[in-house]
Structure formats: C-alpha cells, structure tokens
C-alpha positions in Angstrom: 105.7 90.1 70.1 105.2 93.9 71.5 107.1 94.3 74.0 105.0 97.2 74.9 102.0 94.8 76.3 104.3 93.0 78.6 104.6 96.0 81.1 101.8 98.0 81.0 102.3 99.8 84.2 106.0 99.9 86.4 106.4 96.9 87.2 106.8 96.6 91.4 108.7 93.6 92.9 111.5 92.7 95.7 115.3 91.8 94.6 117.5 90.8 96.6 120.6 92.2 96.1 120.2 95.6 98.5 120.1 92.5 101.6 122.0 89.8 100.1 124.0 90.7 97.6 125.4 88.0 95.6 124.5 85.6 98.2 120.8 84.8 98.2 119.5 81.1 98.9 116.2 79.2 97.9 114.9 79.5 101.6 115.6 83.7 101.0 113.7 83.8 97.8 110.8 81.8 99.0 110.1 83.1 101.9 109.8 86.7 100.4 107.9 85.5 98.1 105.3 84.0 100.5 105.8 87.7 102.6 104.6 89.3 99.3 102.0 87.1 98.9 100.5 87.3 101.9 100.8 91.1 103.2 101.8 92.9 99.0 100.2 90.8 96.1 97.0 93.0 96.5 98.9 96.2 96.5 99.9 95.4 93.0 103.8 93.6 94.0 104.6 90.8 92.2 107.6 90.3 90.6 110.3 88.3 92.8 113.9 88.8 91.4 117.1 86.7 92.0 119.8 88.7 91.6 123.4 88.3 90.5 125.7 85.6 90.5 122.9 82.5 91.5 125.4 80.3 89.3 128.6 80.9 91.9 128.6 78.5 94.9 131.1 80.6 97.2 129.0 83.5 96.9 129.1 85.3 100.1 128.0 89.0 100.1 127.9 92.2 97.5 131.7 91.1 96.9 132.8 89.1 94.2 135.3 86.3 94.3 137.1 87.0 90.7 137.6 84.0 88.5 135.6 81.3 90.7 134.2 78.2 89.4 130.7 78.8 88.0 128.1 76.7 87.8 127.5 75.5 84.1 126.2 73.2 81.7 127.8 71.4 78.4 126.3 74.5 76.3 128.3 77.1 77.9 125.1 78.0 79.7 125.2 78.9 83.7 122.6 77.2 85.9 121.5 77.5 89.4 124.1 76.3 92.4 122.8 73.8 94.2 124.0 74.4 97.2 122.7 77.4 97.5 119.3 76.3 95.2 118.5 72.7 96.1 115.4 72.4 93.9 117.5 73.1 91.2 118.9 69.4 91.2 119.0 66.7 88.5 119.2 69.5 85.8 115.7 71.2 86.6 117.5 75.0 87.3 114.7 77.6 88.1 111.8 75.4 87.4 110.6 74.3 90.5 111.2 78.0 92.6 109.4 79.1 89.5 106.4 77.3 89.7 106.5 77.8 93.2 105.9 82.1 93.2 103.6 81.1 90.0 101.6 79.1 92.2 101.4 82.1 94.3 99.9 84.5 92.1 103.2 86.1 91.6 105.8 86.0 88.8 109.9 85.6 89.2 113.0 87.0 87.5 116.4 86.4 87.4 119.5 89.2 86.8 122.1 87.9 84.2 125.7 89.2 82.9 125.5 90.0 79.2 127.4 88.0 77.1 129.1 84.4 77.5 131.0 82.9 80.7 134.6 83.4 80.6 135.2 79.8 82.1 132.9 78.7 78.8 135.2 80.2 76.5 138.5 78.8 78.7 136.7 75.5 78.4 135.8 76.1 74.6 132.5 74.4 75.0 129.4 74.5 72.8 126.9 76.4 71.5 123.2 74.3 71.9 122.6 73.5 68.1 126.0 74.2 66.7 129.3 72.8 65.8 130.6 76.8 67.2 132.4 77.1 70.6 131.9 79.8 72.8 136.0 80.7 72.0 134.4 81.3 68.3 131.8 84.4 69.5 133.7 85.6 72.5 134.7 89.2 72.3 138.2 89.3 74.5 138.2 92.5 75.1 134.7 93.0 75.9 135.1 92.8 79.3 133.2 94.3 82.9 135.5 96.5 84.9 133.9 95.5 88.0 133.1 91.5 87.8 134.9 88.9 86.2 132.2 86.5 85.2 131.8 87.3 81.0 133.5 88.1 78.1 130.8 90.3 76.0 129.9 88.5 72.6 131.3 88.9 68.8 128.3 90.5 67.4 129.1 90.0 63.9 129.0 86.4 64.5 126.1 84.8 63.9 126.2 81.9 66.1 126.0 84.3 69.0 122.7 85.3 68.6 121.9 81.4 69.0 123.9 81.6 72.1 121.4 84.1 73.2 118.7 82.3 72.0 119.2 79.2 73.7 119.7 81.0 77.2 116.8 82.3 76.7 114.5 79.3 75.5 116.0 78.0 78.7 114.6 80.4 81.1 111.3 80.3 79.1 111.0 76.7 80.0 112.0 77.7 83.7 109.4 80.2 83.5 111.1 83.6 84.5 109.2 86.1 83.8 111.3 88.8 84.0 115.5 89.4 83.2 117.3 92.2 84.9 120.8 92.1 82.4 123.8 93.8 83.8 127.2 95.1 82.7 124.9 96.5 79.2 123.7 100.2 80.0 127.0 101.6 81.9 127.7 104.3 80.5 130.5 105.7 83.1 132.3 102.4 83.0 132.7 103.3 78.9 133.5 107.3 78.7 134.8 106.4 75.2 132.1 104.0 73.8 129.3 104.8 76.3 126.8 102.7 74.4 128.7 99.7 73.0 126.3 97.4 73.8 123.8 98.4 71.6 123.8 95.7 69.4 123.9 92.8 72.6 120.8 94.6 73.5 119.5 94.1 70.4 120.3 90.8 70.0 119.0 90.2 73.8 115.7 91.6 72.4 115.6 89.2 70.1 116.0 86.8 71.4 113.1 87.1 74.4 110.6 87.8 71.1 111.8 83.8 70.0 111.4 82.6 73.5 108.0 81.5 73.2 107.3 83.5 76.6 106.7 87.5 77.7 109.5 88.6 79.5 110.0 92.3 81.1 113.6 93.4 80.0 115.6 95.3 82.3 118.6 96.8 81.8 121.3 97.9 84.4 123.4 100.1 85.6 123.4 102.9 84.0 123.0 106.0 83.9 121.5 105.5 80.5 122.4 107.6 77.9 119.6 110.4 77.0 120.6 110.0 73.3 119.6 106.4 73.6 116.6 107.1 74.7 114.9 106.0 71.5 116.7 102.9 71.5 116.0 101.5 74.9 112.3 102.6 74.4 112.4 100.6 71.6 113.6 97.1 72.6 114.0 97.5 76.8 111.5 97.8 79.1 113.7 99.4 82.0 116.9 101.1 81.3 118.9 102.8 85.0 118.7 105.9 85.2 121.8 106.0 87.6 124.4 103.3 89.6 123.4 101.7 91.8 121.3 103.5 94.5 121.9 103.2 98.2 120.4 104.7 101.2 122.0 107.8 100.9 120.5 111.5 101.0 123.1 112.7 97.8 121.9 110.2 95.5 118.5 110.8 96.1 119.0 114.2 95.6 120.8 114.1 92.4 117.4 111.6 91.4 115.6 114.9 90.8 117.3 116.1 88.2 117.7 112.4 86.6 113.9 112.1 86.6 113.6 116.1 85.4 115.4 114.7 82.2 113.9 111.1 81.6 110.3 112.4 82.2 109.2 112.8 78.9 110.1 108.9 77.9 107.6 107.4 80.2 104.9 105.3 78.3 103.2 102.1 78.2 106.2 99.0 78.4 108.8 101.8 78.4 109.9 102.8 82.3 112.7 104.9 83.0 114.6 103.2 86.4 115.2 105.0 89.4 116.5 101.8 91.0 115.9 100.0 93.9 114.2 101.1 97.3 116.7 100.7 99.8 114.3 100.4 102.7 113.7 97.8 105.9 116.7 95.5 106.5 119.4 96.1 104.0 122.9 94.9 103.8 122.4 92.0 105.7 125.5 89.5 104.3 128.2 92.5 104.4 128.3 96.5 104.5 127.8 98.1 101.6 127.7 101.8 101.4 126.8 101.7 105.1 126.6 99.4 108.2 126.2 95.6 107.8 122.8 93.9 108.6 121.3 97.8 109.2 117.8 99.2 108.6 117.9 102.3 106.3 119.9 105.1 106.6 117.0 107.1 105.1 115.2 109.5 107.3 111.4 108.9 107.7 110.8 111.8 105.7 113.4 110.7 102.9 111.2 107.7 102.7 108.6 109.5 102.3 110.5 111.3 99.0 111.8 108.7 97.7 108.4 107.2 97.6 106.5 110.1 96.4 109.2 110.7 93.5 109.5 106.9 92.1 105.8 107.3 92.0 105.0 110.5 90.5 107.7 109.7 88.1 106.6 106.1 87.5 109.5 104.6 88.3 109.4 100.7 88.7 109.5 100.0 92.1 111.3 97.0 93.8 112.0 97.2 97.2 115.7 96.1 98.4 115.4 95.0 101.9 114.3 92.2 103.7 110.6 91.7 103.9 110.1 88.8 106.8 111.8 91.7 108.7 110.0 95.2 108.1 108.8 97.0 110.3 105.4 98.6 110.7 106.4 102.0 109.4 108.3 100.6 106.2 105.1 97.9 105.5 103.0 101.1 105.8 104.8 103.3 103.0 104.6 100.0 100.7 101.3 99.5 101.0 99.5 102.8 100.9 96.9 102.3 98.0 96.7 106.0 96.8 100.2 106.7 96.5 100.6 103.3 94.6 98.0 104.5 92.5 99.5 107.5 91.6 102.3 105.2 90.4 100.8 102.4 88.5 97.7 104.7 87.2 98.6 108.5 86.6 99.8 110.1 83.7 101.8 112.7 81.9 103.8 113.7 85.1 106.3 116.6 84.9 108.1 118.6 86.9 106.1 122.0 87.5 109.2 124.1 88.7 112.8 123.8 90.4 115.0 125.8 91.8 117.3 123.0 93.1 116.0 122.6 96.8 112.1 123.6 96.3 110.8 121.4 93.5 107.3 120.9 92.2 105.9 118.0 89.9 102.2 117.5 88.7 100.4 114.7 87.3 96.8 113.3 86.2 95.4 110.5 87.9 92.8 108.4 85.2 89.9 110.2 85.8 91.7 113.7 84.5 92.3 114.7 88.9 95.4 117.1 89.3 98.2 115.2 91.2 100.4 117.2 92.9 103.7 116.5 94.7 105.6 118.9 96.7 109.7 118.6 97.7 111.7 120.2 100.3 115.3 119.1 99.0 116.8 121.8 101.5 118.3 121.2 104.8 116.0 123.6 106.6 112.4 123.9 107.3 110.3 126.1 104.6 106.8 126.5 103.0 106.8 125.1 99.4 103.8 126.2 97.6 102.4 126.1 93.3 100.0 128.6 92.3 96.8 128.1 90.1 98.2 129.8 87.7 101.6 127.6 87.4 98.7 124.4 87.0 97.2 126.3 84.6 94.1 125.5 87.3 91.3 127.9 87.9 88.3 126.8 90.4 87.7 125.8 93.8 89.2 122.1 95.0 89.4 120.1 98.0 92.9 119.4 98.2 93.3 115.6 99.5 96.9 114.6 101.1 97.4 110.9 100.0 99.8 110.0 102.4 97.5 110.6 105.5 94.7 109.4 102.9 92.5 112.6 104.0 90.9 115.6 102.6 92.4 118.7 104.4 90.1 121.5 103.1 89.1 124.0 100.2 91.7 125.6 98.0 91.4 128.2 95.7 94.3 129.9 94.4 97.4 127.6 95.4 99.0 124.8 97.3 101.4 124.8 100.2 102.7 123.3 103.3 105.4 124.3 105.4 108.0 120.9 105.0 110.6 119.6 107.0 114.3 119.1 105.6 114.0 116.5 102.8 110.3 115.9 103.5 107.7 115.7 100.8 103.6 116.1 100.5 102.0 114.0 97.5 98.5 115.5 96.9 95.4 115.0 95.1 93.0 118.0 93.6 89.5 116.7 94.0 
C-alpha cells in the first residue's frame, strides 16, 4: 500500500478535543457530522475525528482521571464506553457511528495512545492470536509524562507487532478511516531520546498497510524533530509541528517560523501539522488555556492569519470548536472557496522574506497563478509590500484579494496593503 495515495491533499476535518476534551459523546460526534454534511462537505471537509480517551467512562473534560478503569476487551484491546457511545453495545465498537458519517459522504477517525493499556498489562491478558500476554511486550518504563493510560511496547518482541496488528484489523472492520496516535512524536517530553518512538511508528505503519483498509496516519504532539523529517515523510502522513495549539496570539506567532522550517517537506500524503483551528465555541466541558465554554480568543484578524498561513502552508486543517454553534463570521472563514483552494490545490509555497513582524510567503495555484500572502505579525499598523523583483515577476497583473473574493486593480511593479496588528491579505496574481 502507498501511503502516499491515501492523502493527496491536507486532509480538512473537525475533532473534538479543542470543545470537549476527553469527554465527547455519540450525540456530539453525530451531530457535527450532520453540521459538516449539510453546511462543509462541499467545501472539501470531511474527516470527523474522536479524540482521546473514547474508552474511559468518567471522562469529564481536557483533564485526565489517572489510573481509571478503561474500557477493554479479552485481547487487551480498548473499545468504545458505552455510556458515553451507546451504539457501541453488544461488542459492535465504532461500527455503527462509522457507517453512520460514511452514509453521509464523510469519513471518521479516532485518536489512540501508542502502545498497550496499562490495566492490560496489570490484568496480564492476551494478545488476539497468541499464547503472549500483554505483560510479555510491555515496555515499563516507556511511559507518557502527561496521561496514565499506556505503557509503550517492547519492540524487539515480536508479538507486539501482532498486538498492533490486531488493533488495527479492528478499526478496519469499524471503518475508521483515519488514526490520530498520541504520546509518539513529543519531542520536548524526551530531551534525552527525542525520537524514541521510531520503531512504534514503524510498526504502527505496518501495521495500517496489513489492515486491509487506507488509513491517514497522524501523529501528535510534537514538535517533530526536523532530522526526522525523512522518516515521518516516509511512513506518517501528519507529524505536529508544535503542542498543542490554543487560541493564543504567541503560539501563532511562533507558527511562522515552524512553517519557515517544515516548508520544504510538503508533498503528496506527506503534510506537515500546524494543529488544530481553535475557532467558534471552544472549551466547552472545562477551561483550558482560557475561559470555559468561550468563543475564540483570536482576534478577527488573527483568524484571518491563522487561516491564510495553514493554507498557504498546506497545513491540514481541522477545526476545534463546536460547529452546531458557529457563528456567521467563523462559518464564513471555513467556507471561503478560494482560500481553501489555495490550501488543498497550490503548490511549492515558501516564505518570500521575514524580518520577524513583516513576513511574505508565495505560492502557485494549478494553473501556474502567483499566490501571494502578506503578514503583519507586529503590534502596530504598517504597509507590508513584495516587489516584482523579490517574485522574480515582470509584467502587468490584476492583483485579486481572495478573502473579499474581488479583483482590486492593475499592478505592475509590487504588492502592498497597509495591515492592521496581526492582520493578513492572501492574494492571487491574475
């Protein structure tokens, strides 16, 4: 299997962990599906991912409750709660929510923990197809700093590369279509062995290539390592690019010079993550970085720049908030077609210049067009302009401003708009 066909453009989606945490329910999922379906699914969305911890019945809110039961079967395997997934019943799991967003037109994911449940190796259960226990491929001091669900895997033991083969044929015959793995790219959580898991990655890899069924591969937190880059483009489909990103004007910030150094790694199945779009109604089950149950902290205009920079970039896009609940401003910025374009269409985008707060990036859209996008990462008003020259452009062009989706005159020598405080202007030269 090439992974490489799987995701031939970023893929764009909903999760639900920026508005419900470890905490989302079968009515949650659903009913953003049938949002995406109706008002996204012909703007290119699709992908409807259940985030962490859907195996924990006490889930609550972006907290964890360390060492709670899990829900699990007689192969050391964790299944959907039912409480909190009633479809999921009589041994089903994910099938039926599954073929429910299938039925849609749309296609559903699940996030996962690498490695094996620590309550599977307490337990000493079985390995599907094996006389092993998962005490026999458990890795004690593999370990995640920050949940208490896993124990990494012994990868020099054969049988657990069957325990990842039979979670996987499992959420094949669910039908997920997409895995988000955790705890396996975290680089500041290891300063000492920054990319340990290298060989669960590999092993995740394959096997999803056994499965039976294409999967996108995702892998989180992050930041990735730049010296693994050759790696992840090899058996991941999305790698983070960072922690995890909140609503907050300093991370966005520091995005520019994340994306400045992960640009040239952007091809066909291989898409560098900027993470989530915290926009609409985040937080709703607790506070996280930020007032429970609020809308964005985000500016307009920092929408508007995080947008235009997870597209000209080609970051995936999957947008963290509530959809039942947007607003007509936040449904606006998801579903202007040019700018998606840009995202899902354009090619070989780099950054043009940068001196820290003025930053220009260009791009090609498919018919060869110059893409241009504009940033004002300063705190006060200015003019950010790109000569001809610095395109390596001569010729007259009528300069088109996809955001208003209007052309705004003849140019002939250079670009520029005067830009509020963290503002942005995403243009095409036509």
């Amino acid at each position: 299997m090439d992974k490489n066909k799987v995701a031939l453009t970023p893929p764009m989606g909903w999760n639900s962990w920026d508005c419900y945490g470890a905490a989302v329910n079968e009515e949650q999922l659903i009913g953003n599906a049938e949002y995406m379906r109706d008002k996204l699914k012909k703007y290119g969305w699709q992908y409807v991912v259940c985030d962490i911890q859907w195996y924990e019945p006490k889930a609550k809110d972006n907290d964890y409750n360390n060492f709670t039961e899990l829900c699990m079967d007689e192969y050391s395997r964790l299944i959907p709660a039912e409480n909190r997934f009633p479809s999921a019943a009589n041994g089903v799991g994910f099938k039926k929510i599954a073929d429910r967003i299938h039925e849609m037109g749309l296609k559903f994911g699940i996030h996962i923990m690498r490695g094996i449940p620590r309550q599977a190796v307490h337990r000493n259960t079985k390995i599907l197809g094996t006389d092993v226990t998962a005490r026999q491929i458990a890795h004690h001091f593999s370990v995640c700093p920050w949940n208490t669900d896993m124990y990494g895997v012994n990868t020099k033991c054969e049988a657990a590369q069957l325990y990842y083969d039979s979670i996987f044929e499992m959420y094949a015959r669910w039908g997920v279509d997409f895995v988000k793995v955790d705890d396996i790219a975290n680089t500041e959580f290891q300063p000492h062995n920054p990319y340990s898991a290298k060989e669960e990655i590999e092993m995740i890899r394959r096997a999803i290539d056994k499965c039976g069924r294409d999967m996108v591969l995702s892998l989180s937190p992050g930041p990735a390592q730049l010296s693994a880059a050759e790696h992840l483009c090899k058996h991941a489909n999305m790698w983070r690019l960072t922690g995890d990103f909140w609503d907050d004007w300093n991370k966005l910030y520091d995005m520019f010079s994340r994306t400045q150094q992960w640009y040239p790694y952007v091809s066909e199945g291989c898409w560098p993550d900027c993470d989530m779009l915290p926009l609409g109604n985040i937080s709703i089950n607790g506070s996280c970085h930020g007032p429970k149950n609020r809308y964005t902290q985000f500016t307009k205009d920092e929408q508007i720049t995080m947008m235009t920079l997870w597209c000209i970039f080609r970051s995936p896009l999957m947008f963290g908030g509530e959809l039942r609940n947007n607003d007509e401003w936040t449904l606006g910025i998801i579903t202007n077609g040019e700018v998606l374009d840009v995202n899902q269409h354009s090619r070989s985008a780099h950054p043009v210049k940068s001196d820290g707060r003025e930053i220009v990036w260009e791009a090609e859209s498919d018919e060869g067009k110059k893409i241009v996008a504009l940033f004002n990462a300063d705190d006060t008003e200015k003019i950010i302009s790109v000569g001809f020259d610095e395109l390596k452009i001569t010729g007259k062009f009528i300069l088109r401003d996809l955001w208003k989706r209007e052309d705004i005159g003849e140019i002939t020598d250079k670009i520029e708009a005067m830009l509020k405080p963290h503002s942005a202007k995403l243009y095409m030269l036509k």
